[in-house]
C-alpha positions as a printed Julia matrix, in Angstrom:
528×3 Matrix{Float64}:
 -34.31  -10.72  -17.61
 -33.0    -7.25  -17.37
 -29.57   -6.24  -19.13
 -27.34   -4.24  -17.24
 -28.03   -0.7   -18.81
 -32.21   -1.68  -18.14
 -31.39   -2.38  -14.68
 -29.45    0.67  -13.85
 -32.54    2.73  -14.85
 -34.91    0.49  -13.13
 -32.89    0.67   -9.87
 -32.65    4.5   -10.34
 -36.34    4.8   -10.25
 -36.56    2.7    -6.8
 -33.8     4.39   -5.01
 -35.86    7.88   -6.46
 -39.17    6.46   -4.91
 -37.15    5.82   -2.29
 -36.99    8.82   -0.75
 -33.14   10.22   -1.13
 -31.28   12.6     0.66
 -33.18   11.93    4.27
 -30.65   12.42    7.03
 -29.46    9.72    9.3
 -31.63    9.87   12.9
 -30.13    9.48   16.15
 -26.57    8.54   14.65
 -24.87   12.47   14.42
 -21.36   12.74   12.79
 -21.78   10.18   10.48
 -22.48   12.92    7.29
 -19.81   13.81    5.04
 -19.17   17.66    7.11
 -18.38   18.24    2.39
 -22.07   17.92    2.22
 -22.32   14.19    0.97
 -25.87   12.1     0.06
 -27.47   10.49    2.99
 -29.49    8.14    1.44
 -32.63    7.05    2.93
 -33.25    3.91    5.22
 -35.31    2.17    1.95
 -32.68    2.69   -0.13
 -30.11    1.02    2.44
 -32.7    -2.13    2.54
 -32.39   -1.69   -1.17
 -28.43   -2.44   -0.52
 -28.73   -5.15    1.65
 -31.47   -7.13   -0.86
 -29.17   -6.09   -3.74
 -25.55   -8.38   -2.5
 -25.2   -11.38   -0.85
 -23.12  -10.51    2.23
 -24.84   -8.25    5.34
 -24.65   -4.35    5.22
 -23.64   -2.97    8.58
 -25.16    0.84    9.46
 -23.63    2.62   13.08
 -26.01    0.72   15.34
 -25.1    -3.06   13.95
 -22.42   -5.08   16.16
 -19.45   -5.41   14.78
 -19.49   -2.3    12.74
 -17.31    0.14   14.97
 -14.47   -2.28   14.65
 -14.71   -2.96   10.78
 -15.03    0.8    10.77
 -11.95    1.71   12.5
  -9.04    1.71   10.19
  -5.45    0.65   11.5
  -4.24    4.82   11.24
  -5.94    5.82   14.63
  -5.37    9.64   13.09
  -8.51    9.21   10.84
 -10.64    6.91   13.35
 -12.94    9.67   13.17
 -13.97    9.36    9.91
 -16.88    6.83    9.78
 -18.72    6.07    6.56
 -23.2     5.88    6.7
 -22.62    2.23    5.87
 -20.42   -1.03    5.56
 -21.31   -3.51    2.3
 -19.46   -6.94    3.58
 -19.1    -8.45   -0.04
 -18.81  -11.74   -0.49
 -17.77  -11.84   -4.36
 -17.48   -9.93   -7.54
 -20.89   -9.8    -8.36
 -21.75   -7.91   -4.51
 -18.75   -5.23   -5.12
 -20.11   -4.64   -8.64
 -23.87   -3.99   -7.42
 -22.34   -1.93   -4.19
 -20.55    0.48   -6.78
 -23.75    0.65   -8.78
 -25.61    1.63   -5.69
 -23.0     4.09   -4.3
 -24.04    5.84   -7.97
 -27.03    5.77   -7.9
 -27.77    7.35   -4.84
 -24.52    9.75   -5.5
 -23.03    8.38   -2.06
 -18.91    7.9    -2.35
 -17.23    4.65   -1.63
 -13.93    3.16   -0.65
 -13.02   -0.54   -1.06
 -11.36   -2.04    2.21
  -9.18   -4.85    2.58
  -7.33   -4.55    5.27
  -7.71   -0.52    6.5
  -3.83    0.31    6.22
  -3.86    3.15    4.26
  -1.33    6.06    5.54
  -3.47    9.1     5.14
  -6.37    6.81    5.33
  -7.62    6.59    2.04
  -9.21    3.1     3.0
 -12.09    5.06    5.15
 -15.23    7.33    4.05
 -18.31    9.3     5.41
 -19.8     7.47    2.57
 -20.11    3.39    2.29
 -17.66    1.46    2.26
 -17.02   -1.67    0.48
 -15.13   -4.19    2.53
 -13.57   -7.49    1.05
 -12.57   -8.86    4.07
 -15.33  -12.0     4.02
 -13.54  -12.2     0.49
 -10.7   -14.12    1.75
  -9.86  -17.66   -0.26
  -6.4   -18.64   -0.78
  -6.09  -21.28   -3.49
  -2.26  -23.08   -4.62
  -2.1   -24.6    -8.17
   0.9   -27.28   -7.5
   1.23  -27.86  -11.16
   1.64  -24.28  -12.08
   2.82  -22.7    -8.81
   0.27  -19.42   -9.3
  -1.6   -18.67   -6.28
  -4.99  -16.87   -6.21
  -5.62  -15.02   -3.21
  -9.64  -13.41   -3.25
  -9.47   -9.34   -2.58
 -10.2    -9.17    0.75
  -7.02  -12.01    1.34
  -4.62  -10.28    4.51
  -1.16  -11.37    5.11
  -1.66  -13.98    7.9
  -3.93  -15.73    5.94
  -1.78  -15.61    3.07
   1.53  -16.63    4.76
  -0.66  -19.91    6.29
  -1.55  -21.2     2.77
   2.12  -20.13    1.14
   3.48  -22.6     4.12
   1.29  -25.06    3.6
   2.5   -25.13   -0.06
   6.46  -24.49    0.71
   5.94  -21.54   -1.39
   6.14  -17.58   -1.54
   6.09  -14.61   -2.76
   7.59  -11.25   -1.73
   5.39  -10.17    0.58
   5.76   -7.79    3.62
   5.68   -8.22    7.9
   2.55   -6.81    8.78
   0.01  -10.05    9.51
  -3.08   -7.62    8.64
  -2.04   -5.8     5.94
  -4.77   -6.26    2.8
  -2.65   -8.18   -0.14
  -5.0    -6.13   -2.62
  -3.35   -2.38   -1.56
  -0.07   -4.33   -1.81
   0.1    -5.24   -4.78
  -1.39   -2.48   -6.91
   0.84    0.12   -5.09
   4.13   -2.08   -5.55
   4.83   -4.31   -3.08
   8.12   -4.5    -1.08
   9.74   -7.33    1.58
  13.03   -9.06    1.79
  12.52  -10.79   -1.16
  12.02   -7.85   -3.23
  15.97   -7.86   -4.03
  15.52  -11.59   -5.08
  12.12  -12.32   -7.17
  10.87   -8.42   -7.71
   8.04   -6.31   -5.92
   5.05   -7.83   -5.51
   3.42   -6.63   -8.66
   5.81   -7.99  -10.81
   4.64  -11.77   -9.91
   1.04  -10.45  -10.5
  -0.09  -12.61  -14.04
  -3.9   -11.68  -13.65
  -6.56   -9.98  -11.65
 -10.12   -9.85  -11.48
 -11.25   -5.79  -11.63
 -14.99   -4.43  -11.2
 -15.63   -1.02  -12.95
 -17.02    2.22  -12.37
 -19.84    0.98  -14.14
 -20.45   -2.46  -12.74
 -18.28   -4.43  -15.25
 -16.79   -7.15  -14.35
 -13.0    -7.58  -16.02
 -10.11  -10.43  -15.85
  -6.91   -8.62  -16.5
  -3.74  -10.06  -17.61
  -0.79   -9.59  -20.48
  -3.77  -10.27  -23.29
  -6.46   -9.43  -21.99
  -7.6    -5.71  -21.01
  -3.85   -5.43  -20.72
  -3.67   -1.6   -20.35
  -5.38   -1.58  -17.35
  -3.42   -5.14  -16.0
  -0.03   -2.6   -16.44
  -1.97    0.01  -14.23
  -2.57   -2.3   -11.62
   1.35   -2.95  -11.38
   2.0    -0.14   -9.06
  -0.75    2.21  -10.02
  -1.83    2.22   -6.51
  -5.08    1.12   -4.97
  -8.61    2.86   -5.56
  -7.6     4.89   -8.5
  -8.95    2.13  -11.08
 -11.62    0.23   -9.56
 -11.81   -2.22   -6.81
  -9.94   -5.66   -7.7
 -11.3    -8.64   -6.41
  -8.97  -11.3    -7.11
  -5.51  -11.84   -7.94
  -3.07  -14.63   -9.14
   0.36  -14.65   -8.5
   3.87  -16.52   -9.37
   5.53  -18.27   -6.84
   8.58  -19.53   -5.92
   9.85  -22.95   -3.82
  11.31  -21.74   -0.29
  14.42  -22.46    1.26
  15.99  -22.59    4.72
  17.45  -18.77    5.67
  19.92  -16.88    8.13
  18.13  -14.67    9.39
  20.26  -11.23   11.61
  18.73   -8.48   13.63
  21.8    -6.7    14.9
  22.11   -3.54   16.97
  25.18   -1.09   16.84
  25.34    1.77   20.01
  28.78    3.54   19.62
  30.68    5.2    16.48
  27.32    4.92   14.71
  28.02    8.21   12.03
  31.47    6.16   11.45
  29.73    2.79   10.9
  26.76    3.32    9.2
  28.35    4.18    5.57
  30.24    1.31    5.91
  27.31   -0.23    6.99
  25.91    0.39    3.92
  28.26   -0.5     1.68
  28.87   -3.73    2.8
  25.09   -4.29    2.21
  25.39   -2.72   -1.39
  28.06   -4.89   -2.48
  25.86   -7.74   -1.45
  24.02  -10.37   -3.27
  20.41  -10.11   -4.24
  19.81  -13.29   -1.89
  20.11  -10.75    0.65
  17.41   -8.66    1.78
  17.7    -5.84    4.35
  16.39   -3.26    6.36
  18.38   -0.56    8.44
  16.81    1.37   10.99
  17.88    4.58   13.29
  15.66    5.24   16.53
  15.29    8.47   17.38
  16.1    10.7    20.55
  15.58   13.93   22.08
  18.41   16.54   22.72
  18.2    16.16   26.59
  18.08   12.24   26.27
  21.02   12.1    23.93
  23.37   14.54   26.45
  22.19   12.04   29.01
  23.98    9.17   27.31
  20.4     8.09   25.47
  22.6     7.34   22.66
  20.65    6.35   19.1
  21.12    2.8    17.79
  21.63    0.97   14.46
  19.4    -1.91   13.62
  20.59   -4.22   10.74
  17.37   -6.63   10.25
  17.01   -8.77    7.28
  17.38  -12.77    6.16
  19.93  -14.23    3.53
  19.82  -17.26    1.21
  23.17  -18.45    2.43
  25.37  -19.32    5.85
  26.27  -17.66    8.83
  29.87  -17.33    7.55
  28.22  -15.77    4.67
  26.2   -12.67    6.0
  30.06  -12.46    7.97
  31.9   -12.18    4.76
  29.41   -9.65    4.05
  29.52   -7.45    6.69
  33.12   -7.75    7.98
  33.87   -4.33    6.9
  31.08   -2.64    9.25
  32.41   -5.61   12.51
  35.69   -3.95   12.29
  34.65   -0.51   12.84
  31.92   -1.28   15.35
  31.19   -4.21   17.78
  27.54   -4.9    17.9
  25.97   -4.23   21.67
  23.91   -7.35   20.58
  23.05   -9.66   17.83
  20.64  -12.93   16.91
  21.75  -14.82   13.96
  20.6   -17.85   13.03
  19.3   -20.43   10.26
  15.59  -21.23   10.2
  12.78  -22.56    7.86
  11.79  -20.25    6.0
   8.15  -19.89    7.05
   9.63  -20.16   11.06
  11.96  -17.53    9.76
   8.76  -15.05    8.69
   7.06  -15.78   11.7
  10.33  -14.37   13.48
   9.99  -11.55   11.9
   6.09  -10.28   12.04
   5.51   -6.97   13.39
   3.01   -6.45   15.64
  -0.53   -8.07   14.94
  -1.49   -4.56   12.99
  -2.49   -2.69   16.15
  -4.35    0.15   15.36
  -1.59    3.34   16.21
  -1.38    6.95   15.03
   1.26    8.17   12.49
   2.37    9.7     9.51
   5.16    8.07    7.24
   7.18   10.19    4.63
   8.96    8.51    2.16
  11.12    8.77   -0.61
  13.96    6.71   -3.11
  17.66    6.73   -2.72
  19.75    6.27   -5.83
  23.23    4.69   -4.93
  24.97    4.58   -1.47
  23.58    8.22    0.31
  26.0    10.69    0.56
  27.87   11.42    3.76
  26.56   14.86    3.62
  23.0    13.13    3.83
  24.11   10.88    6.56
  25.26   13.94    8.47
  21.69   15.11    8.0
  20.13   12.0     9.1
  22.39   12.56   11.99
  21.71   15.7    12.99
  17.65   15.4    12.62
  17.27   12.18   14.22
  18.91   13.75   18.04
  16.76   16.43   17.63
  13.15   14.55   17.91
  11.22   16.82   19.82
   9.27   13.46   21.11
   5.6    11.38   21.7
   5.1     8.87   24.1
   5.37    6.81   21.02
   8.72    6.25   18.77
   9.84    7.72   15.34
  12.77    6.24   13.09
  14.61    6.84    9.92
  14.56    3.75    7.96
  16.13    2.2     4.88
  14.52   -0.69    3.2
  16.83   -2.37    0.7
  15.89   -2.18   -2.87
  18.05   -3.05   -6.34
  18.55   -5.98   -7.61
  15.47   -7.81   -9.24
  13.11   -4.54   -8.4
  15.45   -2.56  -10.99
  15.49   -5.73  -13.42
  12.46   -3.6   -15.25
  11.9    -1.02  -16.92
  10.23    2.07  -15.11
   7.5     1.75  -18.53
   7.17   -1.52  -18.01
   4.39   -1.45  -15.04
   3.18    1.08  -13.36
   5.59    1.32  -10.87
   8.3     3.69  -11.92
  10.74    3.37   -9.76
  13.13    0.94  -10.97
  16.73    3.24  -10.51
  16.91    2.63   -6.49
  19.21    1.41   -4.08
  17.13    2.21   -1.16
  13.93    3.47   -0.11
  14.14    5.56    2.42
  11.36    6.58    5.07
  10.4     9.15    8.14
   8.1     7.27   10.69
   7.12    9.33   13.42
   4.03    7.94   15.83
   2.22    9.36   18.76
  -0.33    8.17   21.58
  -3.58    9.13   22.8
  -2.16   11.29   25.56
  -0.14   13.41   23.64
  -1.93   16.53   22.86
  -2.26   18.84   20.27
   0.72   21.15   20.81
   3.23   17.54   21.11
   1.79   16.17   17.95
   2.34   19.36   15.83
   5.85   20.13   17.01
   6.96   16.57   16.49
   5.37   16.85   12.55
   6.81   19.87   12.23
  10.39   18.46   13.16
   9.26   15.49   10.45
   9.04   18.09    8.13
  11.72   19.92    8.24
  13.74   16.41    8.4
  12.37   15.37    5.22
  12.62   18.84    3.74
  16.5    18.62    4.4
  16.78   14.92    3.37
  14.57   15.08   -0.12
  17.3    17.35   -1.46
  19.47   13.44   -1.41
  16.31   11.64   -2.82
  14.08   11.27   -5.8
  10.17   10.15   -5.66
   8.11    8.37   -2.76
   6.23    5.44   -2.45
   2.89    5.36   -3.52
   1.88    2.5    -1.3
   2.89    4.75    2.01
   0.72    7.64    0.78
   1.62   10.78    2.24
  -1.44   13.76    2.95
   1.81   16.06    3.41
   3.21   15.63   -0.34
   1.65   18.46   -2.13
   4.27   17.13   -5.13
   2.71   13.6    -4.99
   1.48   12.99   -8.74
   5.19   12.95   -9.91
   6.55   12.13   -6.86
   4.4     9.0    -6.75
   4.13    8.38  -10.41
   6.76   10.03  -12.64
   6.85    9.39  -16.2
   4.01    7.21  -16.3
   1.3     9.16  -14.6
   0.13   10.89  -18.09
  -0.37    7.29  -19.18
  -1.82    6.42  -15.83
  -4.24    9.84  -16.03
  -5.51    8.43  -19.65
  -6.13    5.23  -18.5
  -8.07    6.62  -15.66
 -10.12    9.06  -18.1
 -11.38    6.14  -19.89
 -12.41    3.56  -17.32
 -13.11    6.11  -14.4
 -13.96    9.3   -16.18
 -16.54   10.51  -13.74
 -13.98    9.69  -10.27
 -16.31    7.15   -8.79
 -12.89    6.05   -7.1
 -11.25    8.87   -5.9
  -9.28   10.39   -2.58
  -7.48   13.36   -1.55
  -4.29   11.09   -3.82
  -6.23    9.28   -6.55
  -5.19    9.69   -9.86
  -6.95   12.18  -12.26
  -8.54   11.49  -15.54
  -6.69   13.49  -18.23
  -8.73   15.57  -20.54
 -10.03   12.9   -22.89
 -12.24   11.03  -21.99
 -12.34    7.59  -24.45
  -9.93    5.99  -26.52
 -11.51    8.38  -29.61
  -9.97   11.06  -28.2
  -6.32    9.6   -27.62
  -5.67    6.97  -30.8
  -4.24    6.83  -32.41
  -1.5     9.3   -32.06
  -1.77    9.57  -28.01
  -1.08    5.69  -28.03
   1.65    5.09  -30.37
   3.68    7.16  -27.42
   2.2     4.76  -24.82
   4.73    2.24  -23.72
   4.45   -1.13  -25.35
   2.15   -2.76  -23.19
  -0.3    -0.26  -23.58
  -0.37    0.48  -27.54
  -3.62   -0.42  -29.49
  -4.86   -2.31  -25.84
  -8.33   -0.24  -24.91
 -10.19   -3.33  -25.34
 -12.53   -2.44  -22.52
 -12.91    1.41  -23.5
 -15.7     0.6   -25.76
 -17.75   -0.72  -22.52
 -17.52    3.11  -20.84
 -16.41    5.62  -23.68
């Protein structure tokens, strides 16, 4: 039986018999326009023999829709081929093949990536057959497979009378939301999403298979707490900490007049409230012309409480008194019913572009007056765009910014830009309306710290600290010794930092690592 190292070199000398670098026929557009591999049709046989699952090329059913990722603004970026792995051992032998024939990969879940980072003119590796949910009663830990999306997640959470905190979107991967961070209306109550992560399974540049957790190839466990997806390698499973549910009121509220008035108040009242809240405020935007029409802007208060009706009242009294809602829904429900009340749209594929970035404390009134004055001046899609504030604090600041990854633990708010756009506007429509996004976030960063790494953002040229902050020299040596060569990279992917094995950093690099981290390279020795 061959080791690992003997097969590597005995699969290199197929895929060179092979024939390598013949072009696709009768499928044009499908090469990387950089100049990528094309690999031959033997060696894409060789793939197929090689896992488990089927590999899809252009021509095969199914594969324009696995193809097309959810951000219609990258739809056309195809990749050669599609590996549909069906465990560990298929996303290990798909890696080993991408290298082999020097072909780049993604890893797929469930295609939500921003700036589409999820799609490739190379293959790419979707998890989405990879899709077991299992509950552990005794222990409450959940392990969801990597290709696990929301709905199917939220259907075996109910079943259980459990959860997590976990976002709206029914097809949203649960892999790309956890290793970026993870936020939802619980967030406030239990932490992000990658602070109830206690292990997951990670395949390697090089084929290895790892379980991470606290003892165990611990360095790179802290990475995948907010270190974002496809910067490490391409997890595979996760398990997770739960928690019992509980019946909730759950609001959605819309203000129409004194709005500039009501929302600091607004926000106060939601500041000063307790981390069994969870909340999201929302401003639509208009045009000039509509808003001198009367096309006035609105306020939209959605968001679920552990607690009464008279309770979310006590709460926001202040923000009643200033402004009457126009309308309101308030009400208790199960707390599963309650999520299901709440689901966005089933993930329809749409175009946009998100920009994003943290708000420490209540914003200041001179960056509500900017909010203000960019949100009336949308030049305008066919489509929508917002300015949003998704409540953080609470449980999400509980740890410290070197305790994970994620290093944004000093927030009150996370604040965000969403601007979308149809198939009918053209060219001239979509610039000037990302143009006025720019120039609204260039006013409004001047009140805000960071962004989100799990709403990447291709306009960020600042996105390394912006994204990763005091950690990403830690994150960048990490990388350099597990990914050293960028088999897993993007336009956003983390670098490796100069050295390139644990040799070169210990041990004076990792006595300033943070405590997680120091004397834990156990799995260094398998790629240094």
């Amino acid at each position: 039986m061959l080791n690992r190292r003997e097969f590597l070199i005995k699969s290199a000398q197929v895929a060179a018999g092979a024939g390598l670098g013949t072009a696709l026929a009768g499928f044009p557009g499908y090469a990387d326009p950089a100049g990528a591999s094309e690999p031959s049709g033997a060696a894409w046989k060789d793939l197929a023999r090689r896992i488990s699952g089927p590999v899809l090329r252009p021509s095969d059913a199914g594969f324009a829709k696995l193809a097309r990722p959810n951000n219609l603004r990258y739809a056309s970026k195809l990749p050669q081929g599609i590996a549909r792995c069906l465990s560990a051992g298929d996303v290990a032998q798909a890696i080993l093949w991408s290298r082999e024939n020097d072909i780049r990969l993604v890893a797929r879940s469930g295609g939500h990536s921003y700036a589409g980072y999820s799609t490739t003119y190379g293959l790419m590796t979707d998890l989405s057959l990879m899709n077991q949910v299992s509950y552990d009663q005794s222990s409450g830990i959940v392990t969801i497979a990597g290709g696990v999306r929301n709905d199917s997640l939220y259907s075996a959470l109910a079943d259980a009378n459990a959860t997590i905190t976990h976002g709206r979107c029914p097809t949203v991967g649960g892999a790309a939301f956890l290793l970026g961070g993870g936020i939802g209306f619980n967030m406030r109550r239990f932490g992000l999403g990658c602070d109830l992560m206690v292990e997951s399974e990670l395949v390697t540049a090089d084929g290895e298979i790892l379980t991470l957790n606290s003892a165990e190839n611990s360095s790179l466990f802290w990475a995948c707490q907010g270190g974002a997806g496809g910067n490490f390698g391409i997890n595979t499973s996760f398990k997770l900490r739960t928690f019992p549910t509980s019946d909730l009121t759950v609001f959605n509220i819309v203000w129409k007049s004194k709005l500039e008035k009501l929302f600091p108040i607004l926000i106060s009242c939601l500041q000063g409230a307790p981390s069994s809240l969870g909340s999201r405020v929302s401003i639509n935007a208009t045009t000039p012309v509509r808003f001198a029409s009367g096309n006035q802007t609105a306020v939209t208060l959605l968001g679920q409480i552990v607690g009464t009706p008279a309770d979310l009242a006590d709460i926001l009294a202040p923000a009643y008194q200033v402004s009457a809602p126009a309308r309101e829904t308030i009400q208790i429900m199960s707390y599963w019913d309650a999520q299901n009340n709440f689901l966005e749209t089933a993930g329809t594929p749409e175009r946009y572009q998100e920009r994003s970035g943290f708000i420490i404390g209540a914003p200041a009134p001179a960056a509500i007056d900017t909010v203000f004055y960019w949100i009336r001046r949308w030049p305008g899609t066919s489509e929508s765009a917002n300015f949003v504030l998704f409540q953080t604090g609470a449980q999400v600041n509980a740890r410290a910014p070197e305790d994970s990854a994620f290093v944004h633990r000093n927030s009150d708010w996370l604040m965000t830009i969403a601007l979308d756009w149809g198939p009918y506007d053209g060219p001239l429509t979509v610039q000037r309306n990302l143009g006025w996004q720019a120039s609204f976030y260039n006013a409004i960063r001047k009140f805000t710290s960071g962004a989100y790494q799990n709403f990447p953002d291709p306009s960020l040229r600042t996105w390394q600290q912006d994204y990763y902050g005091a950690n990403l020299s830690v994150l960048e040596t990490i990388k350099a010794a597990v990914d050293p060569d960028q088999v897993f990279r993007n336009p956003q992917s983390i670098r490796p930092s100069r050295t390139s094995s644990l040799r070169d950093v210990a041990p004076d690099r990792t006595a300033s690592l943070p405590g997680p981290l120091r004397g834990n390279f156990g799995f260094i020795a398998k790629t240094a």
